[in-house]
TORKOL-4160 file (C-alpha; in steps of 0.2 Angstrom, whole numbers, padded with zeros to 4 digits, m for minus):
380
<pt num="1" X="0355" Y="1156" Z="0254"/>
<pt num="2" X="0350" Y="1142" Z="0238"/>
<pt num="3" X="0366" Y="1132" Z="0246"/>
<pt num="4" X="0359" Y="1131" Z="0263"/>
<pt num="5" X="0343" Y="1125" Z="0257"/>
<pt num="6" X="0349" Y="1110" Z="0247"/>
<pt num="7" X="0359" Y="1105" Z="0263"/>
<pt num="8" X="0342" Y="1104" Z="0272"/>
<pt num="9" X="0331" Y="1097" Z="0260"/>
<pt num="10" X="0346" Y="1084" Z="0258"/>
<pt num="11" X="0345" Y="1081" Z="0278"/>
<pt num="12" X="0327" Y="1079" Z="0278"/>
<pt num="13" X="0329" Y="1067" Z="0263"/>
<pt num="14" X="0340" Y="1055" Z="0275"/>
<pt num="15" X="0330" Y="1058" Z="0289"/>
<pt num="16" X="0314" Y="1050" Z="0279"/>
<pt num="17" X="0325" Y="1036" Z="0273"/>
<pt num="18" X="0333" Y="1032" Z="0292"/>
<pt num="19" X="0314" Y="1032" Z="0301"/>
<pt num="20" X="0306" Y="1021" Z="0288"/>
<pt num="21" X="0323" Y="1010" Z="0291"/>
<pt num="22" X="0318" Y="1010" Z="0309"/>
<pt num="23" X="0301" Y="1003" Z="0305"/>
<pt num="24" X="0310" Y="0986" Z="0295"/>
<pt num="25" X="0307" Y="0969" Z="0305"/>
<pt num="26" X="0323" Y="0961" Z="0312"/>
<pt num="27" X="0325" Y="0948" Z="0298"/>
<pt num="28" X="0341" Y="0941" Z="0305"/>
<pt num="29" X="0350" Y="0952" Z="0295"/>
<pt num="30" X="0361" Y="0968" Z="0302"/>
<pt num="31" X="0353" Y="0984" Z="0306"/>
<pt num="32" X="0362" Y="0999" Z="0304"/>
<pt num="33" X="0363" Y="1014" Z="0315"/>
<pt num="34" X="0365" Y="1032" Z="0309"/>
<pt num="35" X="0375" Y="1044" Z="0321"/>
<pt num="36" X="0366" Y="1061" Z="0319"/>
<pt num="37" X="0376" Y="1075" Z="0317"/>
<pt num="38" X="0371" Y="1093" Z="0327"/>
<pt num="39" X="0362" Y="1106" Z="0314"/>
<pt num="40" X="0374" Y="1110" Z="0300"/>
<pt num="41" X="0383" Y="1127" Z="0303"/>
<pt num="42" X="0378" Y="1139" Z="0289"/>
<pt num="43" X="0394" Y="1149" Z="0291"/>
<pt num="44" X="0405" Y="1133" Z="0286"/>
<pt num="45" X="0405" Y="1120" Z="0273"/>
<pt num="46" X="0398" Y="1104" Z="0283"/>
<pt num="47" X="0410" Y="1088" Z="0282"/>
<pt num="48" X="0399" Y="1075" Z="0282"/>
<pt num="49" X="0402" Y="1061" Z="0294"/>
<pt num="50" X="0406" Y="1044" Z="0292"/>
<pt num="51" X="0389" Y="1030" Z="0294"/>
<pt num="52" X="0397" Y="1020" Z="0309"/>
<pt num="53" X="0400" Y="1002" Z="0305"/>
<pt num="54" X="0386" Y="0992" Z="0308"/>
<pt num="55" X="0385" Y="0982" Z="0324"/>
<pt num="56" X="0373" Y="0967" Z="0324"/>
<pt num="57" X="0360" Y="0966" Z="0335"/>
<pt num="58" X="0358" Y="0947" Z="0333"/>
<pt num="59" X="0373" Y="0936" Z="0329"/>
<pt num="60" X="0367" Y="0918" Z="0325"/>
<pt num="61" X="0375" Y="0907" Z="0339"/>
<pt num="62" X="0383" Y="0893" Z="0329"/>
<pt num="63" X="0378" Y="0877" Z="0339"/>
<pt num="64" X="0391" Y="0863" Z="0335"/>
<pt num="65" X="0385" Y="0848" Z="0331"/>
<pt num="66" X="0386" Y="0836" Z="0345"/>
<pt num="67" X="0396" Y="0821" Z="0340"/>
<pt num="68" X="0396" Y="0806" Z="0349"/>
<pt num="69" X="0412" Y="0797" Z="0344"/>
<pt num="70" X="0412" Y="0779" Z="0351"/>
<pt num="71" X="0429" Y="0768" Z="0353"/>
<pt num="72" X="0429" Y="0756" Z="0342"/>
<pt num="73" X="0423" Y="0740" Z="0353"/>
<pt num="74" X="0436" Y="0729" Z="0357"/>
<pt num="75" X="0427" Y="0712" Z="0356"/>
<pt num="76" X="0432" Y="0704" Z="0370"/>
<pt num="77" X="0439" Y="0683" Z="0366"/>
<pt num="78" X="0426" Y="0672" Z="0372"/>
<pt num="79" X="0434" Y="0661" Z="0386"/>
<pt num="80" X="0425" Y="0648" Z="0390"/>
<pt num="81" X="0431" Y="0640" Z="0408"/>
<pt num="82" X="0429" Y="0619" Z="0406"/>
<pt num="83" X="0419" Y="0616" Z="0418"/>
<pt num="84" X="0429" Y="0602" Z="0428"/>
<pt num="85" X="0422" Y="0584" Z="0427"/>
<pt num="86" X="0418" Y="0580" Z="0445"/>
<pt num="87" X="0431" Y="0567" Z="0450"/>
<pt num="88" X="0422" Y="0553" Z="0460"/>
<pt num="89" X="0431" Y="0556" Z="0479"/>
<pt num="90" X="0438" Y="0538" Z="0482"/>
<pt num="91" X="0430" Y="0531" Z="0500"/>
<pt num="92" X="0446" Y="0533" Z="0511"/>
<pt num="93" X="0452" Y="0516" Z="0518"/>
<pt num="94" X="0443" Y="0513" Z="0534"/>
<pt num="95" X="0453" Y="0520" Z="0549"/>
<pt num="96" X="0466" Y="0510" Z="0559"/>
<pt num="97" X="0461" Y="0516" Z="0575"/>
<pt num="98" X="0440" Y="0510" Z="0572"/>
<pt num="99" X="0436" Y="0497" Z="0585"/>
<pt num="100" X="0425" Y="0487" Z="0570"/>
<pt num="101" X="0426" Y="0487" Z="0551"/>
<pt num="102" X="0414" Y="0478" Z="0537"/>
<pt num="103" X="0424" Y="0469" Z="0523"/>
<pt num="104" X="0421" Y="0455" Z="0511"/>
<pt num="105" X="0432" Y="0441" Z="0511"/>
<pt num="106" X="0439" Y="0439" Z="0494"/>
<pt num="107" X="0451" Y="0423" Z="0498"/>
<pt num="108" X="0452" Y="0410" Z="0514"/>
<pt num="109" X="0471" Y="0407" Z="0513"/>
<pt num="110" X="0469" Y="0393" Z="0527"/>
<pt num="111" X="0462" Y="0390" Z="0542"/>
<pt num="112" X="0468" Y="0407" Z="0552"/>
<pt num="113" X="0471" Y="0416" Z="0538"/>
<pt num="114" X="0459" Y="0426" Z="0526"/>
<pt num="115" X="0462" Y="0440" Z="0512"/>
<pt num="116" X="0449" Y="0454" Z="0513"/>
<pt num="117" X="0441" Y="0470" Z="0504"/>
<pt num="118" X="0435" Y="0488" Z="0509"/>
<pt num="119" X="0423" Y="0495" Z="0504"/>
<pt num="120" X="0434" Y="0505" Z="0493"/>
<pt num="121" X="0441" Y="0493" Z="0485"/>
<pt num="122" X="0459" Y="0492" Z="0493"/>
<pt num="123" X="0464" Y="0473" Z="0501"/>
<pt num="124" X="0472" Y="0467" Z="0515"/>
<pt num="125" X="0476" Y="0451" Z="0524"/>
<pt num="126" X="0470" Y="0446" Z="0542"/>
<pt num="127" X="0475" Y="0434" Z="0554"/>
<pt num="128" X="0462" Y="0429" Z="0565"/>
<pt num="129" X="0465" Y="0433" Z="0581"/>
<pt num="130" X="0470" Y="0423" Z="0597"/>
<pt num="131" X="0470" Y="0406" Z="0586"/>
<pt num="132" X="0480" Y="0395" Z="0577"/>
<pt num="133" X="0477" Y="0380" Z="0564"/>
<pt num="134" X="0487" Y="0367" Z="0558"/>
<pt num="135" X="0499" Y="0372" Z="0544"/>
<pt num="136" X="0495" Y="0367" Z="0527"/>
<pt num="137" X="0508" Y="0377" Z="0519"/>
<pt num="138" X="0525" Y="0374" Z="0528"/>
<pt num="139" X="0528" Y="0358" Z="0539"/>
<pt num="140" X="0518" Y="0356" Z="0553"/>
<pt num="141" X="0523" Y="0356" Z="0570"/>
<pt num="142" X="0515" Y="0340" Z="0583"/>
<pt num="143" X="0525" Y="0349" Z="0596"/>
<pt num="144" X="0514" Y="0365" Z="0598"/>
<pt num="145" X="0499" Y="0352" Z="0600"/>
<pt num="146" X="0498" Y="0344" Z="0615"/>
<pt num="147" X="0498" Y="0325" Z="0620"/>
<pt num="148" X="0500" Y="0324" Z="0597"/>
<pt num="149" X="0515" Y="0314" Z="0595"/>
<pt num="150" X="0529" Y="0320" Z="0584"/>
<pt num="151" X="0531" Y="0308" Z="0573"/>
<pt num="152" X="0526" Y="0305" Z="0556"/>
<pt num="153" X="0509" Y="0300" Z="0559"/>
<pt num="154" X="0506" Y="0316" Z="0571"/>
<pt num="155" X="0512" Y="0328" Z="0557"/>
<pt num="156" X="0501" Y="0318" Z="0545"/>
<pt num="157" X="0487" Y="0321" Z="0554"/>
<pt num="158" X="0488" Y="0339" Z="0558"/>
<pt num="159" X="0490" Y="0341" Z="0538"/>
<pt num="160" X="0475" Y="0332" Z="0537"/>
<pt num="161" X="0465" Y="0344" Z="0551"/>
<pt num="162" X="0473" Y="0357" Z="0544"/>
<pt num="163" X="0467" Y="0354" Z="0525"/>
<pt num="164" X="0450" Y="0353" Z="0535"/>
<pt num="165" X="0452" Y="0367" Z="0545"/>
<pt num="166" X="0453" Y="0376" Z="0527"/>
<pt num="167" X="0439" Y="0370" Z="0520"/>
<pt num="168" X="0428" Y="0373" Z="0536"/>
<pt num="169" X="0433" Y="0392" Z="0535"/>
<pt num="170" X="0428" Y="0391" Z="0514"/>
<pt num="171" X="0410" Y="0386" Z="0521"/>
<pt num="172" X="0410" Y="0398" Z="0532"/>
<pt num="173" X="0414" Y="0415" Z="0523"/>
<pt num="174" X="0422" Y="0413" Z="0507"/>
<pt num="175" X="0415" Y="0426" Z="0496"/>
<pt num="176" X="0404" Y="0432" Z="0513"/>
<pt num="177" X="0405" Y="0449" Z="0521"/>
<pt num="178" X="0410" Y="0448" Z="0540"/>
<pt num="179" X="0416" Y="0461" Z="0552"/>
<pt num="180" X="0434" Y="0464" Z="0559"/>
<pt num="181" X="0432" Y="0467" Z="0580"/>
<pt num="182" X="0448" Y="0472" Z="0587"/>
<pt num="183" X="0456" Y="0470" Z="0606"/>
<pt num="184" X="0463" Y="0484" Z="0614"/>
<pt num="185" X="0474" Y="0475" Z="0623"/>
<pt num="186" X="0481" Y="0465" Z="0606"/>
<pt num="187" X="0493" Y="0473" Z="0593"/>
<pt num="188" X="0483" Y="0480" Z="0579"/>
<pt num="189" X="0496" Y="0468" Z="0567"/>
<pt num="190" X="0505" Y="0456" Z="0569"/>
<pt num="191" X="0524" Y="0452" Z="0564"/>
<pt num="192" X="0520" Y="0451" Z="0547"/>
<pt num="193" X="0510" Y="0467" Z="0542"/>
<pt num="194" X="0494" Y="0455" Z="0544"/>
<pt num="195" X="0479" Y="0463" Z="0554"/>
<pt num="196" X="0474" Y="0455" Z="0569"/>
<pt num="197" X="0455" Y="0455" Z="0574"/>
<pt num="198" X="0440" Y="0443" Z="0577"/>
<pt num="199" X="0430" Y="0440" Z="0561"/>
<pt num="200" X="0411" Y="0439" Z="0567"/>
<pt num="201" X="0398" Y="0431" Z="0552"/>
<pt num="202" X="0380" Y="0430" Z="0557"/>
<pt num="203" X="0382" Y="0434" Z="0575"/>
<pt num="204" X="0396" Y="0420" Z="0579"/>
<pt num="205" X="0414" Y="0423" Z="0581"/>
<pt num="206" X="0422" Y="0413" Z="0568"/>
<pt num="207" X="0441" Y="0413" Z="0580"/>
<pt num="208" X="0429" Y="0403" Z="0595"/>
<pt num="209" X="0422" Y="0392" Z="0583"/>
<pt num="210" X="0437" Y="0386" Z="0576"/>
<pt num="211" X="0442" Y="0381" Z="0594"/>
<pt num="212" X="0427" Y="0376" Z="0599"/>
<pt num="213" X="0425" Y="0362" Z="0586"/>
<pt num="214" X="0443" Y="0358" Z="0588"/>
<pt num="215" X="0449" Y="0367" Z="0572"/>
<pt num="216" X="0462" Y="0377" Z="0582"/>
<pt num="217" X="0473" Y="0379" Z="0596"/>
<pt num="218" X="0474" Y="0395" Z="0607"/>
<pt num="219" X="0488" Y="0404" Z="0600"/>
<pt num="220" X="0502" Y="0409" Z="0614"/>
<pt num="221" X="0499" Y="0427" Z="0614"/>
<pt num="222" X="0490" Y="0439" Z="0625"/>
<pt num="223" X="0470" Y="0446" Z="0620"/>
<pt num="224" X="0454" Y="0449" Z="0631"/>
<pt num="225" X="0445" Y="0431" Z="0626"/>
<pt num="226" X="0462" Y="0422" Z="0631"/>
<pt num="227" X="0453" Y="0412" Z="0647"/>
<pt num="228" X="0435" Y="0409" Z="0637"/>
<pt num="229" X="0446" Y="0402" Z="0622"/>
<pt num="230" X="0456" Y="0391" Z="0635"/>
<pt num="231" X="0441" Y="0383" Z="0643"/>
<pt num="232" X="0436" Y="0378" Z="0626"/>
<pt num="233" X="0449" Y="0370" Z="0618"/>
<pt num="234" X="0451" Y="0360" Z="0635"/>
<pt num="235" X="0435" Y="0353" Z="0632"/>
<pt num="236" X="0439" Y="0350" Z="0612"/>
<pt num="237" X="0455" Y="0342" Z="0618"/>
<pt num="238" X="0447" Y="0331" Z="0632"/>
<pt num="239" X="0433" Y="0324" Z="0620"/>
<pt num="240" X="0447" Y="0323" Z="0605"/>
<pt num="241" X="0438" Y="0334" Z="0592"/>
<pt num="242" X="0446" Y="0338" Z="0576"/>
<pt num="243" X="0466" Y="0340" Z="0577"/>
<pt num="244" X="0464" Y="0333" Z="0596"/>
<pt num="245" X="0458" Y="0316" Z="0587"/>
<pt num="246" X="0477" Y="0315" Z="0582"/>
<pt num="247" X="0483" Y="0312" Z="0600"/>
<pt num="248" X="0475" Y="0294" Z="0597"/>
<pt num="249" X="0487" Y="0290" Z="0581"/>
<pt num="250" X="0500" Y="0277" Z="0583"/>
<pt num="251" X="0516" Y="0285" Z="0590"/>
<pt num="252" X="0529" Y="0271" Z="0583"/>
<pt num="253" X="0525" Y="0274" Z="0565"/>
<pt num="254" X="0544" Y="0281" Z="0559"/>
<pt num="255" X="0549" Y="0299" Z="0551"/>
<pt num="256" X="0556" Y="0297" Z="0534"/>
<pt num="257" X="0572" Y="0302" Z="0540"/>
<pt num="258" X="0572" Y="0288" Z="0554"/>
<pt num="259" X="0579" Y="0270" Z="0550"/>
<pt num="260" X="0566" Y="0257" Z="0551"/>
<pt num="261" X="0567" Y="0243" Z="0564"/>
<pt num="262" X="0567" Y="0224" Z="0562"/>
<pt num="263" X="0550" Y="0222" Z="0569"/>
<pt num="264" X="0545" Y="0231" Z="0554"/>
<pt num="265" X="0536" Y="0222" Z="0543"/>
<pt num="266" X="0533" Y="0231" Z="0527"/>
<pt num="267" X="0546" Y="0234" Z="0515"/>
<pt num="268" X="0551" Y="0254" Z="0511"/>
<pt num="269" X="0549" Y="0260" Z="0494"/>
<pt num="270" X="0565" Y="0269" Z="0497"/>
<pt num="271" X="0576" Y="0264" Z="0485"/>
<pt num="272" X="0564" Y="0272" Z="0471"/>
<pt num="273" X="0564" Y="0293" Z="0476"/>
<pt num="274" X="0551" Y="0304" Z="0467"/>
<pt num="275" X="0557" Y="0323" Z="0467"/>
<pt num="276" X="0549" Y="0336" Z="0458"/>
<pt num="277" X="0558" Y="0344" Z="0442"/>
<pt num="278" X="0549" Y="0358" Z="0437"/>
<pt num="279" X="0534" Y="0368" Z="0444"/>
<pt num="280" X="0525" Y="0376" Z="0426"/>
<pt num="281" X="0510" Y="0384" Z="0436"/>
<pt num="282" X="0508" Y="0401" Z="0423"/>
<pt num="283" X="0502" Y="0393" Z="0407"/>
<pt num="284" X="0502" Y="0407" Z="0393"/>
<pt num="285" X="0488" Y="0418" Z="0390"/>
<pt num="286" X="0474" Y="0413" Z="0401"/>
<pt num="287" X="0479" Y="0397" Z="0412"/>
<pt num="288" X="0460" Y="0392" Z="0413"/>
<pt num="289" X="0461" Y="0390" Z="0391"/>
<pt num="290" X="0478" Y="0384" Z="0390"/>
<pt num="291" X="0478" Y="0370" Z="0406"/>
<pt num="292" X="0490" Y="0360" Z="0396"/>
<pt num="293" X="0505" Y="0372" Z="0398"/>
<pt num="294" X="0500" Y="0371" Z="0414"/>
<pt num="295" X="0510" Y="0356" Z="0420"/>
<pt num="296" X="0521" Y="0350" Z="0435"/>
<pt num="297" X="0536" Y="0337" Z="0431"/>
<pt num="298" X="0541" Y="0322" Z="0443"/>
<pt num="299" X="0559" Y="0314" Z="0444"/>
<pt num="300" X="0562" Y="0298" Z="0449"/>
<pt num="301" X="0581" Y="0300" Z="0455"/>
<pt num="302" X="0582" Y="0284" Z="0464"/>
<pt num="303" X="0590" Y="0268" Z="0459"/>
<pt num="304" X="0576" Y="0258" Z="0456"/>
<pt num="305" X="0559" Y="0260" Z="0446"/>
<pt num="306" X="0546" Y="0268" Z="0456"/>
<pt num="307" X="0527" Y="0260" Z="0455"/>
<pt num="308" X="0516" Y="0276" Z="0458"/>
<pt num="309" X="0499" Y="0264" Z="0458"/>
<pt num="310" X="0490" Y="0273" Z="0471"/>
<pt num="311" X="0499" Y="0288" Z="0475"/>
<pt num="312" X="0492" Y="0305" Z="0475"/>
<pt num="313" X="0495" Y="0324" Z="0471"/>
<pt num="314" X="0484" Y="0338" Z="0480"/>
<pt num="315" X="0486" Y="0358" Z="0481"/>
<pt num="316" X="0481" Y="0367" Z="0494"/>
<pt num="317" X="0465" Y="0368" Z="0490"/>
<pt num="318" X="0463" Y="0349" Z="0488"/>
<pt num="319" X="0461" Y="0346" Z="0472"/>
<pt num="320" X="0470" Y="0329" Z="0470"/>
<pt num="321" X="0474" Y="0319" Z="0455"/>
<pt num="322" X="0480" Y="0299" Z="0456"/>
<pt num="323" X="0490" Y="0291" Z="0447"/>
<pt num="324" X="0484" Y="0277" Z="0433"/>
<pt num="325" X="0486" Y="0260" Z="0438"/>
<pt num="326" X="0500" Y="0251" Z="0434"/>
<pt num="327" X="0511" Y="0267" Z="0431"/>
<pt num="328" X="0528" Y="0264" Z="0435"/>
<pt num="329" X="0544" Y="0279" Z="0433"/>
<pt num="330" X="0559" Y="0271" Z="0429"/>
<pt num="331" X="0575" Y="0275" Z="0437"/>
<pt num="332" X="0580" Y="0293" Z="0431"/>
<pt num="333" X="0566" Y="0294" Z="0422"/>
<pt num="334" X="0552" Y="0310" Z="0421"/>
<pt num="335" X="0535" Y="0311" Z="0420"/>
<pt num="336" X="0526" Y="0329" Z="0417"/>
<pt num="337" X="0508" Y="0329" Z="0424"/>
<pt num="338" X="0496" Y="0342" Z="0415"/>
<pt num="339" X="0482" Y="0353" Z="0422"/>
<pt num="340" X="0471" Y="0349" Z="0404"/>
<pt num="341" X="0466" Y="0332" Z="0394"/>
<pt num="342" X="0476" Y="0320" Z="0384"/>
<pt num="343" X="0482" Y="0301" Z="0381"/>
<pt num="344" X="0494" Y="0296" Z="0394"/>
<pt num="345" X="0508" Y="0289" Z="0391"/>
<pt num="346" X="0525" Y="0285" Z="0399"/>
<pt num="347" X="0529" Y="0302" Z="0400"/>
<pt num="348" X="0516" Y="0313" Z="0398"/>
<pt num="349" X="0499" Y="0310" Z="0410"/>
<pt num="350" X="0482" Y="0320" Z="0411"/>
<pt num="351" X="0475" Y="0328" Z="0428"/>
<pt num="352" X="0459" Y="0329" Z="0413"/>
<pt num="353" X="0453" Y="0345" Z="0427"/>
<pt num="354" X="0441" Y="0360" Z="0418"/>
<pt num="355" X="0451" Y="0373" Z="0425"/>
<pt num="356" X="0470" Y="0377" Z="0431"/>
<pt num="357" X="0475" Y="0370" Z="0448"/>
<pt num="358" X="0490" Y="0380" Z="0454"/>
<pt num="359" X="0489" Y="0398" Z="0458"/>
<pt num="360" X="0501" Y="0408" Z="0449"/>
<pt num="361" X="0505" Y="0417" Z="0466"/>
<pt num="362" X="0511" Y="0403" Z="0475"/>
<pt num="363" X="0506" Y="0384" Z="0479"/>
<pt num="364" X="0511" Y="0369" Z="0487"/>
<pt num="365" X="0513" Y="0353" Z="0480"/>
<pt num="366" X="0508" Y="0339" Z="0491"/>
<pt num="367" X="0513" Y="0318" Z="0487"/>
<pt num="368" X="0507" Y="0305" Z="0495"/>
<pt num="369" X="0510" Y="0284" Z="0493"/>
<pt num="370" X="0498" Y="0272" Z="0492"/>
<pt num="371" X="0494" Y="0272" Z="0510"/>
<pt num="372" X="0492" Y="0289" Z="0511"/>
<pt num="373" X="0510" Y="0295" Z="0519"/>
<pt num="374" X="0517" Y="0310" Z="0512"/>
<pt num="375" X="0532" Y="0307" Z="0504"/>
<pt num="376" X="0534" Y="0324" Z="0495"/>
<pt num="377" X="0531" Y="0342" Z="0499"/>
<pt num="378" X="0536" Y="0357" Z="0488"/>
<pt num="379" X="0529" Y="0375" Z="0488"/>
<pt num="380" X="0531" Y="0388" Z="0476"/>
């Protein structure tokens, strides 16, 4: 019996160890259970079992860290849109179709004629309606006047009107701002791309005007104002105001081309003939500071010597110049007459004018003798 005793003694022994086991405080570490076995069995040598393997009662739950992983940031390019620079809309060019417009006049071409602005800047060219002044830039025609002989001396004096005409419109408007009125039952332009239309300047049409005082004809062609225009210029024509006066002028006077009679009693210049050679109207640089390059040359291509005391040269916009005394162009001999200032000589002479006289863009030249006839016309 001294074996069985140990074998209980040594169970009791484990028994104390396992309860006071029992009694620990969880530390986090494993705690291990002890499968009992049933009461040893005195008749056979006890085989002691195995200690299980420990389970844990508490496993640590592993927390990942939480990682934020961030692209890398692209950095986007800074684009920087120009902000466009507000281009200025141009103020379209006034409508065809308007029944009025408001323009400068920037040029009086002649008595009809005028060259205008809108208000955006663009030009154009009017001819004024219903009306019609002497010529000033082509020969003039007494036959479209009536009861003004066509003769010499009727073509004369239409220049003369027509020059006046001219200047009466410069008075009037030049440099002005007038309005365009247009007639419905007119062409908006004429033949020549040229608007057609009344220019009004402080309340009074300038196209009436001109036929009122005389100025004008009425033009052959068909607008609204046609009989009120009529009535006037049978009243300028009855009391022989402005181009009418030239219905008075002496109708025996001969055209150059004509032969004089015998009863003639002055004697033609003819034999001596004074011809333009050269038209020098664009003068280097800036005409107005280099008016001697600036020149016209005369040609006596007559026979005989030509005695130019007294005779004149205009433009169109009368500036005139006379020759000196005394000067007289031989037979096949020039003369070159500068816009600027110098000595005259025998073949150099001096208009001595401050600025240039003949427009780059076009001109006429204009000569007449010493008793005012014009023997020489040349435009450019």
């Amino acid at each position: 019996m001294r074996r069985s005793q140990v074998l209980a003694t040594f169970l009791v022994a484990i028994l104390v160890v396992l309860a006071g086991c029992s009694d620990a405080v969880d530390d986090g570490t494993t705690t291990s259970t002890i499968e009992t076995t049933p009461p040893f069995d005195d008749s056979a040598t006890p085989t002691p079992t195995p200690a299980a393997t420990p389970t844990p009662t508490h496993t640590p739950t592993a927390i990942a860290p939480t990682t934020t992983t961030t692209a890398p940031s692209t950095p986007s390019p800074t684009t920087t849109t120009p902000t466009p620079t507000s281009t200025p809309t141009p103020t379209p060019t006034p409508s065809p179709e308007a029944d009025t417009l408001t323009v400068d006049v920037i040029e009086v071409v002649d008595g009809d004629t005028i060259d205008i602005r809108y208000e955006n800047g663009t030009t154009d060219t009017v001819r004024l309606l219903g009306v019609d002044t002497p010529e000033v830039h082509v020969q003039t025609d007494p036959a479209e006047w009536e009861g003004i002989p066509n003769s010499s001396a009727g073509r004369e004096c239409l220049r003369t009107e027509g020059h006046d005409a001219s200047v009466y419109v410069r008075e009037q408007i030049a440099g002005e701002t007038v309005t365009l009125e247009f007639d419905d039952t007119a062409d908006r332009r004429g033949y020549y791309g040229r608007l057609l239309a009344y220019v009004t300047h402080d309340g009074e049409s300038l196209n009436y005007q001109l036929v009122a005082q005389g100025y004008a004809r009425v033009y052959e062609s068909t607008f609204t104002q046609r009989e009120r225009y009529s009535s006037a210029e049978t009243t300028a024509r009855d009391t022989r105001v402005g181009a009418w006066r030239c219905q008075a002028v002496a109708t025996t006077t001969p055209h150059p081309t004509e032969t004089p009679t015998e009863t003639d009693t002055e004697t033609p210049a003819a034999s001596g003939t004074l011809s333009i050679a050269e038209i020098h109207a664009d003068a280097p640089g800036n005409d107005h500071e280099n008016l001697n390059e600036e020149y016209l040359v005369f040609e006596n291509t007559g026979s005989d010597a030509l005695d130019l005391t007294g005779w004149t040269v205009e433009d169109e916009a009368d500036h005139t110049y006379a020759f000196p005394s005394g000067f007289v162009l031989d037979s096949g001999a020039t003369v070159t007459l500068h816009t600027g200032s110098g000595a005259d000589t025998a073949t150099d002479l001096y208009w001595e004018s401050g600025s240039a006289i003949w427009n780059n863009g076009g001109d006429t030249v204009l000569v007449s003798d010493d008793s005012g006839d014009l023997v020489l016309e040349e435009g450019y």
